[in-house]
C-alpha positions in Angstrom: 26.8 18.2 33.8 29.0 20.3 35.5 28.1 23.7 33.4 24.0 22.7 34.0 25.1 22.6 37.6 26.5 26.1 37.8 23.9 27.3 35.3 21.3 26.3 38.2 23.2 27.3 41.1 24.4 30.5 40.0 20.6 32.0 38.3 19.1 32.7 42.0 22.2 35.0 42.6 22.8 36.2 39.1 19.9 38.9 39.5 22.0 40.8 42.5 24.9 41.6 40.0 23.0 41.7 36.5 24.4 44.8 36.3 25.9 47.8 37.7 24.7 50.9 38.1 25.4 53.3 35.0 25.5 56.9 35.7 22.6 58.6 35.6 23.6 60.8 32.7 24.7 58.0 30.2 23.6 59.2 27.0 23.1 55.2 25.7 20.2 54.9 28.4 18.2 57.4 27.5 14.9 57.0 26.0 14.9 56.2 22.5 14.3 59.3 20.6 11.8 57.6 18.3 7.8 58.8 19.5 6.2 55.7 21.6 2.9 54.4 20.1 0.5 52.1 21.8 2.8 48.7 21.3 3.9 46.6 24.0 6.0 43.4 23.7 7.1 41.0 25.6 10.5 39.3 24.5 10.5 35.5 26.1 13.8 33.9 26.5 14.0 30.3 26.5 17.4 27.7 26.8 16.8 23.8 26.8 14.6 21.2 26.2 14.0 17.7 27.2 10.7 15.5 27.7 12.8 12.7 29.5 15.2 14.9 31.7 14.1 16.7 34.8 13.0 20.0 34.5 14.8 22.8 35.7 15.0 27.0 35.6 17.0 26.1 31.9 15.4 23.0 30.8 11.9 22.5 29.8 9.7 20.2 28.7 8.7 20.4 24.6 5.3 19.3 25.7 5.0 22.4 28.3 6.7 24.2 25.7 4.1 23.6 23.1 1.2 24.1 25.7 2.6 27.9 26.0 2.6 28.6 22.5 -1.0 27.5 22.2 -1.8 29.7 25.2 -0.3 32.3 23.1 -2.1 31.7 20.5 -5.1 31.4 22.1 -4.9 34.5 23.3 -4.6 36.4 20.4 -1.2 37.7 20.9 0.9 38.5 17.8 3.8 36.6 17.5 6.3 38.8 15.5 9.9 38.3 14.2 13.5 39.9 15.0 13.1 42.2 11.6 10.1 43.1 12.6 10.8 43.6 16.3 13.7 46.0 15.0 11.9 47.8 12.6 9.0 48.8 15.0 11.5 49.7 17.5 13.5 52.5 14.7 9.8 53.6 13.8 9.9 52.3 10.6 6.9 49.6 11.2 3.5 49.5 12.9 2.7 46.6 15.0 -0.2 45.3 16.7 -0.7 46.0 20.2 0.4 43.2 21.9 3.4 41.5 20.7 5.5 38.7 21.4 9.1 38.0 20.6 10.5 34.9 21.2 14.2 34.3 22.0 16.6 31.1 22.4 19.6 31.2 24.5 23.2 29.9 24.0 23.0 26.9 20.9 21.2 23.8 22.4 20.5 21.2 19.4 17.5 21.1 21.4 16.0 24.2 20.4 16.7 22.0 16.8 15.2 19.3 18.0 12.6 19.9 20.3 11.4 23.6 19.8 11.6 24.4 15.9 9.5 21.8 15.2 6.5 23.1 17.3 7.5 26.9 16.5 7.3 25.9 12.6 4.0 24.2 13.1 2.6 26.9 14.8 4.3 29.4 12.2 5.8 31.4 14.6 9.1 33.5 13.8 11.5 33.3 16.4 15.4 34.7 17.2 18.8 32.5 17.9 21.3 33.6 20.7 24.3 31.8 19.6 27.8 32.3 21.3 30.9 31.2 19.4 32.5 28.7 21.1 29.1 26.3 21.1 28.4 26.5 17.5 29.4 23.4 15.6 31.3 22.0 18.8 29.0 18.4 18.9 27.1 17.5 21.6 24.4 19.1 22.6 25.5 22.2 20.8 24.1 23.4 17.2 25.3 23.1 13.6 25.8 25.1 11.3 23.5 23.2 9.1 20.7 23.3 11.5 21.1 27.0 12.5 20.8 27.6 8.4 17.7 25.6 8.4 16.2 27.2 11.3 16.9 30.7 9.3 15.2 29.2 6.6 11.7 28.9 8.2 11.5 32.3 10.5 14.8 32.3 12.5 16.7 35.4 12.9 20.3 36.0 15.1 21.9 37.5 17.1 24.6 37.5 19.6 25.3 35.9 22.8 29.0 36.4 22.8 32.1 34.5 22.4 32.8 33.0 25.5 29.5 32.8 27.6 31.5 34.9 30.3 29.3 34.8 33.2 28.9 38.2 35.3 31.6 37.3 37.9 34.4 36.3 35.1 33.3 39.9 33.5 34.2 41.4 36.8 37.3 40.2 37.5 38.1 41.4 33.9 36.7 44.4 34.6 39.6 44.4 37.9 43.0 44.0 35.9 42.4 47.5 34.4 41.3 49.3 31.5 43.2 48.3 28.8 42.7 45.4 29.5 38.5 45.2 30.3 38.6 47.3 27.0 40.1 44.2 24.9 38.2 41.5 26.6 34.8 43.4 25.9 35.9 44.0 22.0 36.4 40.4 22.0 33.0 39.2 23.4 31.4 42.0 22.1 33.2 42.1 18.6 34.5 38.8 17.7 31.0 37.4 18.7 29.5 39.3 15.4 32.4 39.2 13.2 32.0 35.4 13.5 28.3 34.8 13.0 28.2 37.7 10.2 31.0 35.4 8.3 29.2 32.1 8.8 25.5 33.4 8.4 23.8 35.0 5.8 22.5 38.2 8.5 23.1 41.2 10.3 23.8 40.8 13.4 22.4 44.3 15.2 21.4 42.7 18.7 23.1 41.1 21.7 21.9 39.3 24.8 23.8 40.3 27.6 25.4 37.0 28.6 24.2 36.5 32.4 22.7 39.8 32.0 25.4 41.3 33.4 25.8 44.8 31.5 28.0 47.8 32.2 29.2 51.3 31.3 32.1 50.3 29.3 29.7 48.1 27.2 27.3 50.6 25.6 29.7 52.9 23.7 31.1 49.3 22.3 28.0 47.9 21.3 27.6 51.3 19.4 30.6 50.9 17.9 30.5 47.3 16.5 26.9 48.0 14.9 24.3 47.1 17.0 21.4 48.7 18.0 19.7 46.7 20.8 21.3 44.9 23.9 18.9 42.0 25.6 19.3 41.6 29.3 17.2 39.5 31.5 15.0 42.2 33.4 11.6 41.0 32.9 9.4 44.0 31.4 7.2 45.2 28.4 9.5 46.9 26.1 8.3 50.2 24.6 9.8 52.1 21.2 10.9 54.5 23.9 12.6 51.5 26.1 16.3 52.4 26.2 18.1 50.1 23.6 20.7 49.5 25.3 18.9 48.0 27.8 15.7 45.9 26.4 14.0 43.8 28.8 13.0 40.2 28.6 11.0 37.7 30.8 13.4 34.6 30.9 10.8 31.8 31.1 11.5 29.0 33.3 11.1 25.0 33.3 10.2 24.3 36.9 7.9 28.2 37.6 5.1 29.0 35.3 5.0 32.7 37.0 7.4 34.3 34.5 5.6 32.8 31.3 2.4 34.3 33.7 3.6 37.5 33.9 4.8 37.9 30.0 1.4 36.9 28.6 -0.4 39.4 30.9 -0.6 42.9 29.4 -2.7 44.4 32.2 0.3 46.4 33.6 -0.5 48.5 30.5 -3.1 50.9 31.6 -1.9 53.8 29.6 -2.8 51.7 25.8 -5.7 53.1 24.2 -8.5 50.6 24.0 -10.2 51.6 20.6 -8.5 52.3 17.3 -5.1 51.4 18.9 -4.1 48.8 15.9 -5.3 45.4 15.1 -4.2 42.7 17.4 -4.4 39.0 16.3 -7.4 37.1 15.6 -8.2 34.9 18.8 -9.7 31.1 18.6 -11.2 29.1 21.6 -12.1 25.7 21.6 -15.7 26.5 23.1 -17.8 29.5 22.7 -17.0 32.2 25.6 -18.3 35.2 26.9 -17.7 37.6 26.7 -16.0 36.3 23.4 -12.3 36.1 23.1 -10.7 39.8 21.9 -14.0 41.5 22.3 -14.0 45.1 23.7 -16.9 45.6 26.7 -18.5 48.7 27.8 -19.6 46.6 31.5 -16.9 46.5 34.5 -19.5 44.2 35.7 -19.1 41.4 33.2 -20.5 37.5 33.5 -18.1 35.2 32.2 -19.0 32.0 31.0 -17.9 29.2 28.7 -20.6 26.6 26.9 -18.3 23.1 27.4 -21.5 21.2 25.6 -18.9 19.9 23.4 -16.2 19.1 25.6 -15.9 14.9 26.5 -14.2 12.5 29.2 -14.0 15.2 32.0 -15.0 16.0 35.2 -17.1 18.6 36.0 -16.0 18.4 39.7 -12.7 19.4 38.7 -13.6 22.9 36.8 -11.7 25.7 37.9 -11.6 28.8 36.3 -9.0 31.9 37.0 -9.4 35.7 36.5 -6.7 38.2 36.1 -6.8 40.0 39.0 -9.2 37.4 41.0 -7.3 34.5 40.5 -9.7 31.2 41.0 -13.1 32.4 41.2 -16.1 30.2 42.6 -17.6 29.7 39.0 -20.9 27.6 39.3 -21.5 24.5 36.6 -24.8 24.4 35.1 -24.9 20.3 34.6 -28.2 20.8 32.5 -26.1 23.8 29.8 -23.2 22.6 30.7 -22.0 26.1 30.9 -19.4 27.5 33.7 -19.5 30.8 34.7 -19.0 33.2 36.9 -20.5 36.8 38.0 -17.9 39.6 38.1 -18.3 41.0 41.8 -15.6 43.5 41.5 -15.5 46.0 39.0 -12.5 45.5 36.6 -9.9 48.4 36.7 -7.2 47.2 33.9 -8.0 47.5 29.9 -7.6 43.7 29.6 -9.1 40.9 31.2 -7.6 37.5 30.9 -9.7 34.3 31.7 -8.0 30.5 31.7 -10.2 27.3 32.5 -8.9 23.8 33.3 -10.5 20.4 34.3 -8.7 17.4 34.9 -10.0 14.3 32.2 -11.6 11.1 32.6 -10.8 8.1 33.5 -7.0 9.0 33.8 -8.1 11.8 36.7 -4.6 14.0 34.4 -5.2 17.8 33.5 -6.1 18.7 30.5 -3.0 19.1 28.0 -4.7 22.3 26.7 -6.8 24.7 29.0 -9.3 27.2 27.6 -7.8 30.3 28.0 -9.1 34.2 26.5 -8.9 37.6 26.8 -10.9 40.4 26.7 -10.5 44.5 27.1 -12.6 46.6 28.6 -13.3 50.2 27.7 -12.2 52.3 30.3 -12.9 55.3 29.5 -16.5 54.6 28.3 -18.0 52.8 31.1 -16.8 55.4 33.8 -19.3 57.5 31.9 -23.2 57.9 33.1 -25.8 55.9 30.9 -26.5 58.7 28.3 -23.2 61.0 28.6 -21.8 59.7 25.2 -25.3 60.8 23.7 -25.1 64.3 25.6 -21.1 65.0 24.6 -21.9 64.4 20.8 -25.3 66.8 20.8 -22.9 69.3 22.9 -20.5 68.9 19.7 -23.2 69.8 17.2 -23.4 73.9 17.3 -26.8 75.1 17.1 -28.7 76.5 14.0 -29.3 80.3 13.3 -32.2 79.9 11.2 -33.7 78.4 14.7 -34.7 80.3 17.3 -33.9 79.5 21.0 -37.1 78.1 22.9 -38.7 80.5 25.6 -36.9 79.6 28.9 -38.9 77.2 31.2 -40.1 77.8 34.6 -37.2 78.0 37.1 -36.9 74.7 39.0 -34.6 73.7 42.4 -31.2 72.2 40.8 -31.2 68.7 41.3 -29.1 67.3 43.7 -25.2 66.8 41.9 -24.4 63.0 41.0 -20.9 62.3 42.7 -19.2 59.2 40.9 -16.8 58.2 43.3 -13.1 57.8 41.8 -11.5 54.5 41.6 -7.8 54.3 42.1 -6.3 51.2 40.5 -5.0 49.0 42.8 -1.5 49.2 42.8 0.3 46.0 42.2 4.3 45.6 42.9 6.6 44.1 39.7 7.3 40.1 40.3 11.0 39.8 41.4 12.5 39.7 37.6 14.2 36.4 37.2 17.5 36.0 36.0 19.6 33.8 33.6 23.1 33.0 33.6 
């Protein structure tokens, strides 16, 4: 009780000192030298779960947990596994476009108990941050027989440490000295893999920065002990050329949706190619949409709609539908189609389009355990273009015959008038405040 107490009390705070600055000429934070492809990924770090105990920024709910991997899923975003993660990231592997890693923290039995079950039925592949001292300890902590179990059906590892040292212990190690901040880090940093590589069957290559605290005196350890990439808890996409010893990751929360939000959104990635940029996963809706789920449009203009002819024991009053970029849009129920949609009165300036519906069901007046949610892209570059430029840039790519001769020129005729198409500057929209994990 006490430790969930400090957990909660100190993960406001813990984002001030995450930690501190490195110089600006530290050779471990520079860009990975491996070329950056089109590939984003969101890394999602999750703790505890309970469906009985009040939720809180570490605990969740396996039934809200469940309802976000079924929004992943539903949104076609590719749910990939450490090895895989790893690989990408030394540019040994090609990955779909989107990507999502997903991360538990510290050794609950819960993530046993609770999680695996719903990550094995979804067949998603999923990572273990396990520190030493809450491994086989009873409790609430994990065994070994579970965490070899867990391995068995997609689980990879990694580590979290020996201790769990939260960021202020760290600095008042970091205050008795050199010699003596140097032996504490080996120790945490060190011990930590030395112990799971003798009790697991794995490599362990990555470490999650416990707290997120991370510092200069960490990186040239981390290389050192063998591990290539160092988890904090700064929420961003991570790129091959993200820095590896600082990888970001959204830590997802069990009383604010906003971080899940922001991890499932790739519309911060205007820069990915729309066409030919890699297959992304196959996306299912309950209902048909349109436009239909992981289709690419040519029209900034789009009307989106959902058919819920199907759908039973709602209430139609209680339709709301939310946009990416809009959020809840007036979408109009046709009660005779029984089709929601909505007109697009804004063009859409981001390569992906996210939509999510909800309703709340009848006669218990509760919303729906599963919303329909889907995404789109649209094709930037293409539908800045005038209605017939495409045509006219592949004729102007065709070079002319010599057996043809040129026609006669035409009478001379006043130049038309030029067409101005006005620029659009994306808006601009400011980072969430990253949220923070102890």
């Amino acid at each position: 009780m006490l430790r969930r107490v400090f957990l909660a009390s100190l993960f406001v705070a813990v984002q001030a000192f995450a930690q501190e600055p490195a110089a600006p000429s530290s050779p471990a934070l520079a860009p990975s030298p491996v070329p950056d492809d089109s590939t984003r990924v969101a890394v999602l770090g999750y703790h505890d779960f309970s469906e009985t105990q009040p939720e809180t920024q570490m605990r969740m709910k396996p039934s809200k947990f469940r309802k976000q991997m079924e929004t992943i899923r539903q949104l076609g975003i590719s749910v990939i596994s450490l090895e895989d993660f790893m690989a990408w990231k030394r540019g040994e592997k090609t990955l779909p476009e989107r990507c999502i890693l997903i991360t538990l923290d510290d050794g609950w039995k819960s993530v046993y108990t609770d999680a695996y079950p719903v990550l094995k039925e979804f067949g998603f592949p999923f990572a273990l941050y396990l520190y030493k001292n809450y491994v086989d300890v009873g409790g609430k902590s994990l065994s070994t027989e579970m965490i070899r179990e867990m391995m068995q059906h997609g689980a990879g590892i990694g580590s979290h440490s020996v201790s769990h040292p939260f960021p202020g212990v760290v600095k008042g190690e970091k205050k008795k000295g050199a010699d003596s901040f140097d032996a504490f880090l080996r120790n945490q940093i060190g011990e930590s893999k030395q112990f799971l590589e003798g009790k697991f069957p794995y490599p362990i290559t990555t470490y999650a920065y416990p707290g997120g605290y991370h510092c200069e005196e960490m990186y040239p350890l981390a290389t050192e002990f063998g591990y290539h990439v160092m988890f904090t808890v700064v929420a961003g996409k991570v790129r091959r050329s993200t820095p590896n010893m600082i990888v970001p990751r959204y830590m997802v929360l069990g009383n604010n949706e906003k971080p899940f939000e922001m991890a499932v959104s790739f519309r911060d990635d205007a820069s990915a190619p729309v066409a030919g940029a890699g297959a992304t996963a196959p996306q299912k809706t309950l209902y048909p949409v349109t436009p239909e789920a992981g289709a690419i449009i040519h029209d900034r203009l789009p009307k989106i709609s959902a058919d819920l002819s199907t759908l039973t024991d709602y209430d139609p009053a209680s339709l709301v539908m939310k946009v990416s970029g809009f959020g809840e849009v007036p979408a109009t129920f046709d009660p005779a189609t029984k089709q929601l949609s909505w007109q697009v009165n804004r063009k859409l300036r981001q390569p992906s389009c996210q939509v999510s519906i909800s309703w709340k069901t009848t006669p218990q007046n509760k919303p729906a355990e599963v919303p329909l949610r889907w995404s789109f892209r649209i094709d930037l570059a293409n539908s800045y273009q005038p209605e017939g430029a495409e045509a006219a840039v592949h004729e102007a790519d065709v070079p002319p015959s010599p057996a043809v001769a040129p026609p006669p020129p035409a009478e001379p005729t006043p130049p038309a008038p030029p067409t101005v198409i006005p620029a659009e500057t994306p808006t601009p929209t400011s980072p969430a405040p990253a949220p923070a994990h102890p």
